[in-house]
Residue, then its C-alpha position, 0 to 999 in steps of 0.5 A: x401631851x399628844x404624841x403624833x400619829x406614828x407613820x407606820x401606823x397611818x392608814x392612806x385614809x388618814x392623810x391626803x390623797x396623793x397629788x395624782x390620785x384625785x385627778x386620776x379619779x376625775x378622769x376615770x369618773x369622765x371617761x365612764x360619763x363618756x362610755x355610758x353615752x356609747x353604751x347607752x347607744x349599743x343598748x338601744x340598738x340590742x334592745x332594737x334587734x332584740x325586738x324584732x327578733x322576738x316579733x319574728x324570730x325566722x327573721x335572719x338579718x334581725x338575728x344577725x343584727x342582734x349577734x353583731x350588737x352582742x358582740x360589741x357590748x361584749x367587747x366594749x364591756x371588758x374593760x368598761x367594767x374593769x374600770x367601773x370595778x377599780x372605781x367602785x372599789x375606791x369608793x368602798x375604800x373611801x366610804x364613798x358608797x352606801x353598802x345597800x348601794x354596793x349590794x345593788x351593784x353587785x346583784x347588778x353585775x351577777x344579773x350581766x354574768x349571767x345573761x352573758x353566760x345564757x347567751x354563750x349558752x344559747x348561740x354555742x351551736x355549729x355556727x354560734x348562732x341560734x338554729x331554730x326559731x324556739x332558739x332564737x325566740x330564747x335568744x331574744x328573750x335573753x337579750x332583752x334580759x340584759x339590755x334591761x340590765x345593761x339600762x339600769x346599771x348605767x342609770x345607777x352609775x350615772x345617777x348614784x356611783x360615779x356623784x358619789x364618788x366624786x362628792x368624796x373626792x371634793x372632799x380630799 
């Protein structure tokens, strides 16, 4: 005779998701979709500024434009990726997510770490701006790097994590 699994013994995987938890999820996976389409935006708009300010690095207002838009990725990114984080994490948890596909997101936000921190690198002068024109020109460069970045890890989302996650909780 089969014994019922002791209570103790069960992990939260074992059983239903709690009546909240499902919604929850749905709603953190459609408020991502809706903060892509504005991130999506401010990218264009970094990767606009990075351009011209590699095309003409003496360009002030094309700096200006480039530190403005930085800035407001930098902001909209803090709680994004916090919530992208939790999301993931439920994903891996419920084995909603691939390892290769973990892997990738995770080189993903290393490549962001570091692009942030060579753009702090790069405008910590006097005023927090880039001097030169060498400067700026690196500057660019930079953010360009993490428009690209930016670009392929909201595509990945859009396309891979977040489908994944809700197959899974179609699933519950």
């Amino acid at each position: 005779m089969k014994h019922p699994q002791d209570k103790t013994q069960m992990t939260p995987c074992d059983s239903p998701l709690p009546d909240l938890e499902v919604p929850m999820i749905n709603t953190m996976v459609a408020c991502l979709g809706i903060e892509h389409r504005k991130l999506n935006d401010l990218i264009m708009q970094l990767a606009g500024a990075a351009t011209r300010l590699a095309n003409d690095p003496g360009a002030v207002t094309a700096n200006e434009r480039a530190l403005q838009v930085r800035d407001e990725i930098q902001h909209a990114l803090r709680s994004h990726l916090q919530i992208e984080d939790g999301l993931v994490s439920w994903g891996k948890e419920h084995h909603a997510i691939s390892g290769a596909l973990l892997d990738i997101v995770k080189n993903e936000r290393l490549e962001m770490r570091k692009s942030m921190a060579a753009l702090r690198g790069l405008s910590s002068g006097v005023d927090h701006e880039p001097q030169s024109a060498e400067e700026r020109s690196d500057f660019a460069q930079t953010l360009l790097a993490l428009a690209r970045t930016l670009d392929s890890h909201v595509g990945r989302h859009d396309a891979e994590v977040l489908p994944s996650i809700l197959r899974a909780l179609s699933h519950h």
